[in-house]
ZAMARGU-4260 file (C-alpha; in steps of 0.2 Angstrom, whole numbers, plus 5000, padded with zeros to 4 digits):
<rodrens>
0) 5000/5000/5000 | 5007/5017/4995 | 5009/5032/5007 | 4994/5041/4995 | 4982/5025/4999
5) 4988/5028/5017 | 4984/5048/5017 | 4968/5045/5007 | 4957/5033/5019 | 4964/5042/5035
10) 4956/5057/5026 | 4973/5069/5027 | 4970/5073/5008 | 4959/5070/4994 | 4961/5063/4976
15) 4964/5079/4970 | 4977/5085/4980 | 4985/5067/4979 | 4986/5068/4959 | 4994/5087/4962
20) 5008/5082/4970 | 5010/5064/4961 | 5013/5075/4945 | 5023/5089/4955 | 5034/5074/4960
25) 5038/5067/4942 | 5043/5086/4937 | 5053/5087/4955 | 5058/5070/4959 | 5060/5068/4978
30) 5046/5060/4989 | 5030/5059/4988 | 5029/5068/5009 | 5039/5081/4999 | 5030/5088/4986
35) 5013/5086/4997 | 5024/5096/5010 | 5030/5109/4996 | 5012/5112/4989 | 5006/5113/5007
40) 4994/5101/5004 | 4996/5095/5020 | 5011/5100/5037 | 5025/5091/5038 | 5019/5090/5059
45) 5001/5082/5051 | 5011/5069/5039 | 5023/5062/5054 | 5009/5062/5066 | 5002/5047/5054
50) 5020/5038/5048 | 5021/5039/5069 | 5007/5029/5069 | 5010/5011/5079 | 5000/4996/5078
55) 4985/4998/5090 | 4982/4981/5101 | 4965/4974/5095 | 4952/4972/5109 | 4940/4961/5097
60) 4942/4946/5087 | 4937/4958/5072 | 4949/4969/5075 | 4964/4956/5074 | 4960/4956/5055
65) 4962/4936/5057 | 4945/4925/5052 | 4935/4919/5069 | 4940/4901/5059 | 4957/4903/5062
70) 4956/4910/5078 | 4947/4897/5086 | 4960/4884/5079 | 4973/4893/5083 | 4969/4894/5102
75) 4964/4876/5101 | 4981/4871/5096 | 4988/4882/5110 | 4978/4874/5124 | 4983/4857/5118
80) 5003/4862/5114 | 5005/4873/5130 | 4990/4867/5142 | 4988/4884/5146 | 4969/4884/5158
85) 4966/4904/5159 | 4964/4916/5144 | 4978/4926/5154 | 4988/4912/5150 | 4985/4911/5134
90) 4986/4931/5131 | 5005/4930/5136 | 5009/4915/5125 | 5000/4921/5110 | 4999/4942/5112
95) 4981/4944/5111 | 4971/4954/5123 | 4962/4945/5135 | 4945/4951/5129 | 4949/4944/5112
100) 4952/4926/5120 | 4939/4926/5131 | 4926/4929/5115 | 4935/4915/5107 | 4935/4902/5123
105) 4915/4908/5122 | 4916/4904/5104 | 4922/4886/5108 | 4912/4883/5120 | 4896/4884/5113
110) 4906/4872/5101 | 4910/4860/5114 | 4927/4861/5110 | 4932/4866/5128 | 4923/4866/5146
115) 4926/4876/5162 | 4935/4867/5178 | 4929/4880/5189 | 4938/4899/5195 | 4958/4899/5198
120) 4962/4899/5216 | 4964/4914/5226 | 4958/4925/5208 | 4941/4928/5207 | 4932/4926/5191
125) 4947/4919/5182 | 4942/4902/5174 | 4951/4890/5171 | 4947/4879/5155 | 4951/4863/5146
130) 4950/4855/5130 | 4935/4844/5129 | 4940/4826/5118 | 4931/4836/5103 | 4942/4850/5106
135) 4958/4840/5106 | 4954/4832/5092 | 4950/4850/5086 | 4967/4854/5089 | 4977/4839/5082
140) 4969/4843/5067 | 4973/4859/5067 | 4992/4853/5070 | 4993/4844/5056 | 4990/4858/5044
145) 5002/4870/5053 | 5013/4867/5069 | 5014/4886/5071 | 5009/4889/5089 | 5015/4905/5099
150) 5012/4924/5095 | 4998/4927/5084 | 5001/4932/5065 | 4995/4949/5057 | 4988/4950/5043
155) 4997/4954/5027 | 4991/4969/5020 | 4992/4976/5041 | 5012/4974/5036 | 5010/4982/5021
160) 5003/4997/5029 | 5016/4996/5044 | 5030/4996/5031 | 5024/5011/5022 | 5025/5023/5037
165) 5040/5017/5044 | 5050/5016/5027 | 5068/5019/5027 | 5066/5033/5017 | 5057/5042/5031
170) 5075/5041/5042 | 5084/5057/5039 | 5103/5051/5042 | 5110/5069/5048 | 5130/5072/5047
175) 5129/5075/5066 | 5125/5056/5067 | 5133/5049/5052 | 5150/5054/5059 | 5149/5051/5073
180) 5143/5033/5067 | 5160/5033/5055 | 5169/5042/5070 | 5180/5027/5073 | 5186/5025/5056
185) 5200/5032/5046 | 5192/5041/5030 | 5197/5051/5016 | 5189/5069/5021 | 5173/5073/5013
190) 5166/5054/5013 | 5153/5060/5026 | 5146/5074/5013 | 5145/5060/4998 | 5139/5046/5009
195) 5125/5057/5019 | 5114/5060/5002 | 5117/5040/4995 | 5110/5037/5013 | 5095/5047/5017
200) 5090/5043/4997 | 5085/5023/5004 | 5092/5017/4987 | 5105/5005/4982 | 5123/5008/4985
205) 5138/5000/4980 | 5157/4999/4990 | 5170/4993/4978 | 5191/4993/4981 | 5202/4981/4987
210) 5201/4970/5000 | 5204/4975/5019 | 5199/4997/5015 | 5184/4997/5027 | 5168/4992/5014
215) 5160/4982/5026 | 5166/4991/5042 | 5158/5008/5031 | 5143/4999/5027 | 5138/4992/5045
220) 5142/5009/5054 | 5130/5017/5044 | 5116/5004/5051 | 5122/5011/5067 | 5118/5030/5061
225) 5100/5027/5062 | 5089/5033/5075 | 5072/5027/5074 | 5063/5011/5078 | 5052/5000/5069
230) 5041/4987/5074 | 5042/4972/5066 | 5028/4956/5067 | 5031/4941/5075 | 5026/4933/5059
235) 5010/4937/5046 | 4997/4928/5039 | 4991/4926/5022 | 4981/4914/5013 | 4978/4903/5027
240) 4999/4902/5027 | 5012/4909/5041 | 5025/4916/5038 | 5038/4921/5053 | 5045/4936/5051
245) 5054/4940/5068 | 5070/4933/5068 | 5078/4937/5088 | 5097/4933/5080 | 5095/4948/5070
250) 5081/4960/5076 | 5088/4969/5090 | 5074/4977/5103 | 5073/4994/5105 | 5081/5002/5120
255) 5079/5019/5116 | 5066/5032/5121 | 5045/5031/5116 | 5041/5048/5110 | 5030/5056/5120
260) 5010/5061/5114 | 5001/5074/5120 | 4985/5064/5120 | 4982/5046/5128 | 4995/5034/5121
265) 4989/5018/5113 | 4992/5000/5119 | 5002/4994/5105 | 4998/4977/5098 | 5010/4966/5105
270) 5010/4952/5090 | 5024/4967/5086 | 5040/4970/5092 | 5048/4988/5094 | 5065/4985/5086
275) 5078/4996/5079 | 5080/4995/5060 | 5086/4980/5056 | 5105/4977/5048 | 5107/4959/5040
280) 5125/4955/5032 | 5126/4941/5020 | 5140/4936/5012 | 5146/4923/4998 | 5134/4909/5005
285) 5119/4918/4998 | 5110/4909/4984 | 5096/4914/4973 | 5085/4900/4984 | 5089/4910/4999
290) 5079/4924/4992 | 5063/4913/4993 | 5053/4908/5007 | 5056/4893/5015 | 5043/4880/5017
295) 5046/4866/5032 | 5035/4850/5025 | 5035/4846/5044 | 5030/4859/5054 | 5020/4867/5036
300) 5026/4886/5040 | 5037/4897/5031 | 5053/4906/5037 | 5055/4922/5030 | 5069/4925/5018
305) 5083/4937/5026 | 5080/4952/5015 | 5064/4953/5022 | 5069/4952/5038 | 5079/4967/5035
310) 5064/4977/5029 | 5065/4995/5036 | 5084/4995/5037 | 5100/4989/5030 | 5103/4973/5019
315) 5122/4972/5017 | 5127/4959/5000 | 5146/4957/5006 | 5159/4947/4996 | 5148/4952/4980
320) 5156/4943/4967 | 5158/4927/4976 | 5142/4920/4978 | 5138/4901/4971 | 5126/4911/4959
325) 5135/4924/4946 | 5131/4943/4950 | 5124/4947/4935 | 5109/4935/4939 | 5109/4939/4957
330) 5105/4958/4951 | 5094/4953/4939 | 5083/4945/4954 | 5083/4961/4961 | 5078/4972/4947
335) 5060/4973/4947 | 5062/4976/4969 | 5076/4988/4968 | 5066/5000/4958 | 5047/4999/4963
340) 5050/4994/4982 | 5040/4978/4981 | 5045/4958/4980 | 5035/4944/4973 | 5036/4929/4985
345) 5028/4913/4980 | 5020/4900/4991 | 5021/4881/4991 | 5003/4882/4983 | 5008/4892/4971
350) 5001/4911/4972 | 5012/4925/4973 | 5012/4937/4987 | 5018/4954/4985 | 5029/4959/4999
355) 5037/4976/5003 | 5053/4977/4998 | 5058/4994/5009 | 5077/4994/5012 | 5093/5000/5011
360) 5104/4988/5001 | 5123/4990/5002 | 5133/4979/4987 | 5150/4976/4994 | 5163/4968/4980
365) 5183/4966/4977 | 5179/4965/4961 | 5178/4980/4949 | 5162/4984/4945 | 5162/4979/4924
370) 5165/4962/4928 | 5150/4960/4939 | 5138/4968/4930 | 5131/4977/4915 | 5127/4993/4913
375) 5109/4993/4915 | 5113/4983/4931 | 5126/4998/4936 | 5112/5011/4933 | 5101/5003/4943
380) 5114/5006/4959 | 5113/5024/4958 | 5127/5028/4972 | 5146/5020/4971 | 5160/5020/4981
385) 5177/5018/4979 | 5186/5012/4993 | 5204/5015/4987 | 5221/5010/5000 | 5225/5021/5013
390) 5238/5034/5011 | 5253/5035/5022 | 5247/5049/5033 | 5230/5039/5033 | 5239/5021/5039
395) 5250/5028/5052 | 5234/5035/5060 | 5225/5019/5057 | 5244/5011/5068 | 5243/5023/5082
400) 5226/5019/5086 | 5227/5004/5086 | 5241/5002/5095 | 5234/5017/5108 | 5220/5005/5109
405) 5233/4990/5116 | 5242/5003/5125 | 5257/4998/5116 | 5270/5010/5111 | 5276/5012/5095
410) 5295/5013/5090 | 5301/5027/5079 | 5308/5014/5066 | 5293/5003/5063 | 5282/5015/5052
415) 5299/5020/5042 | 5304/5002/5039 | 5287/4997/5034 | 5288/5012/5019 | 5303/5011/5017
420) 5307/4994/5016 | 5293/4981/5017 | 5278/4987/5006 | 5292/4992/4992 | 5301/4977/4993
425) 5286/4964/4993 | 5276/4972/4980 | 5260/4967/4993 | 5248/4983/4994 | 5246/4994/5008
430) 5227/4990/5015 | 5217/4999/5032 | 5217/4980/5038 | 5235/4978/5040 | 5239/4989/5056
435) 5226/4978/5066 | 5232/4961/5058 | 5250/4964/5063 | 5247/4970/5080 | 5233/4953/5083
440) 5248/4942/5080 | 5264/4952/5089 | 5249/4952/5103 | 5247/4933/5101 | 5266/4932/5101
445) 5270/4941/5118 | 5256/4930/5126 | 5263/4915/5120 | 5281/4917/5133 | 5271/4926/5144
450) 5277/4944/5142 | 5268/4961/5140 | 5262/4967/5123 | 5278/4975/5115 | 5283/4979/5099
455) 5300/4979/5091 | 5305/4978/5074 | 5309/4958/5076 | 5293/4954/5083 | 5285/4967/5067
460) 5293/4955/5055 | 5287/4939/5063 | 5270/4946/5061 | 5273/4951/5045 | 5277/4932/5039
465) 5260/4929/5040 | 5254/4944/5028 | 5263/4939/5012 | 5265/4919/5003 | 5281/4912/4994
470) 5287/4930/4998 | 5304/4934/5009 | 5302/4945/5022 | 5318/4959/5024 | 5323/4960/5040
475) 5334/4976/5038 | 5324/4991/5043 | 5332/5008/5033 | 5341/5023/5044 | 5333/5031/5055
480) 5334/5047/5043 | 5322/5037/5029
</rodrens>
């Protein structure tokens, strides 16, 4: 659902209005919240009050969006699976309101699927309940079509909604944040004033340079620049599927503050969780499967695939280049959701499902770009970046700190007799990575006779054994003068 579908049933504009600045926006470019804004169509205080909009907890079986047929079966599998007794029981387990259980317990009952054993001890009207032999068999049943059992679904288009006010494109990364974000890095100046625009625009962007400059460490930072939350569903229901979309190991809960209302706040749904936007890193395992969803025959739910678990944030393609798939066709998977926002997902029984597709994606490769792809796939990554070798001034700082960070001192002929004598005389290139690689193993080294961390020139050229293959090390460090 679009942000204009959105505006138009919540009454904020009209189809006029909405046309007005869709064709102010084709002349302009930009957002569709921006030209609205610019025509004055509506405020920019009226158009975040709605994207700041959070799921509202449903207090009716109607208002879950889910069918009173799946509902009932749903809590019949619960009883059974967790042998839960009281609707507040099964409102922890399964994140729906109490009153919403209770009409459903009503429900079954008049069904004879469940019966009351009488109030809960020491809680008046509590009841405890139990599934009657109908009602288990209810329940098997119910197993055997899906084994999904624990926080209840939402529905689809609920999610599509969701995503559309809490787009990426709605984080405004400022240079405030995105430095200090990159703070800990060494970068050539004016990297936050190209990266800040590629960014805030949502869209693809591609790091490319040799190995060991900073790509990835560039590309996760900027998933630490963001400041807003997002809530993401437990998992969402559709066609009579699940499909689980929380994924603990990678959605991080939100520990920052609620922003405050000045009227009375909403109890938010809690089949969603608050999180912080997402950053997901793949890396040359990813295969072309992987970007569909996966079906367990046993249990008969579906596992959402990892770029739409990062929806609302950052999905970062590392190694690209190296996957068991060639780029080209990799790219060419993405071409229709990398320009109209959306994926098409196909089920097990065969209808499509379109799914947002609302992310920042980061392309990381050693490769240079013209082998990987085509010039139709270039254009479609409208930002690149070139992560070139540090220069000297650039890797002694890199050295320093990480050596400050070891609180090990750094001798005046190190830095001299690397220049001077081991990158010249190796031929191996001068990466960001070596500084932290050669201090790991002169580390490793003291450790290993039970010293303190030191570093001399002997112990710099042991490390450096491990940098280069079939190549001799020189052990001669120039004068001091070099």
């Amino acid at each position: 659902m679009p942000l204009g579908q959105i505006l138009l049933d919540r009454n904020v504009v009209d189809p006029q209005e909405l046309e007005a600045a869709r064709e102010r926006q084709k002349v302009s470019g930009g957002s569709l919240a921006e030209s609205l804004i610019a025509l004055g169509t509506v405020s920019r205080e009226e158009l975040e009050s709605v994207l700041a909009e959070v799921p509202v907890q449903p207090v009716t079986p109607a208002d879950t969006g889910l069918d009173d047929q799946f509902l009932l079966q749903f809590l019949m599998k619960a009883l059974y699976v967790y042998g839960h007794e009281t609707a507040r029981q099964l409102e922890e387990t399964l994140k729906l309101h109490e009153d919403v259980i209770d009409a459903v317990l009503q429900k079954a009952k008049e069904k004879r699927l469940v019966e009351v054993l009488g109030l809960t001890p020491g809680r008046a009207q509590v009841y405890r309940w139990a599934l009657t032999d109908l009602g288990r068999k209810w329940a098997l049943d119910a197993l055997e079509q899906c084994q999904y059992v624990g926080p209840a679904p939402v529905p689809l288009a609920d999610y599509q909604v969701q995503v559309v006010k809490q787009s990426i494109a709605n984080e405004r990364v400022t240079p405030a944040s995105l430095a200090r974000s990159l703070g800990h890095l060494v970068l050539p100046p004016g990297t936050v004033g190209r990266m800040g625009p590629a960014v805030n625009s949502g869209r693809a962007i591609l790091f490319y340079g040799a190995p060991g400059n900073g790509k990835s460490s560039v590309a996760e930072a900027i998933g630490r620049s963001f400041t807003q939350s997002v809530f993401i569903p437990y998992a969402i229901h559709v066609d009579g599927q699940i499909i689980k979309i929380h994924d603990p190991t990678v959605h991080e809960p939100w520990q920052g503050p609620v922003e405050d209302s000045d009227g009375p706040r909403p109890t938010p749904d809690p089949r969603w969780v608050r999180c912080r936007r997402p950053v997901i890193l793949t890396g040359g395992e990813l295969t072309l499967e992987m970007l569909d969803l996966t079906f367990d025959p046993v249990s008969k739910y579906y596992e959402a695939p990892a770029h739409i678990k990062a929806v609302g944030g950052l999905f970062i393609l590392d190694d690209f280049g190296r996957q068991r798939v060639r780029p080209q066709d990799l790219l060419n998977r993405w071409i229709l959701p990398l320009e109209r926002r959306v994926d098409f997902l196909t089920l097990h029984t065969g209808k499509k499902l379109q799914m947002p597709f609302d992310q920042l994606v980061v392309f990381s490769t050693n490769f240079p770009p013209k082998e990987l792809m085509d010039e139709a796939g270039l254009r479609r990554i409208p930002y690149k970046f070139h992560m070139a070798a540090p220069t000297r001034e650039e890797y002694e700082t890199i050295f320093f700190r990480v050596c400050d960070a070891r609180n090990i001192e750094v001798p005046p002929e190190i830095l001299p007799y690397l220049f001077g004598t081991f990158y010249p005389a190796t031929g191996t290139p001068v990466s960001c990575a070596h500084p932290r690689f050669l201090m790991d193993h002169v580390v490793a080294r003291c450790h290993f006779v039970g010293a303190p961390p030191l570093l001399t020139l002997e112990l710099l050229c042991e490390a450096l054994q491990n940098l280069v293959v079939d190549t001799v090390v020189p052990l001669k460090a120039p004068a001091a003068s070099d």
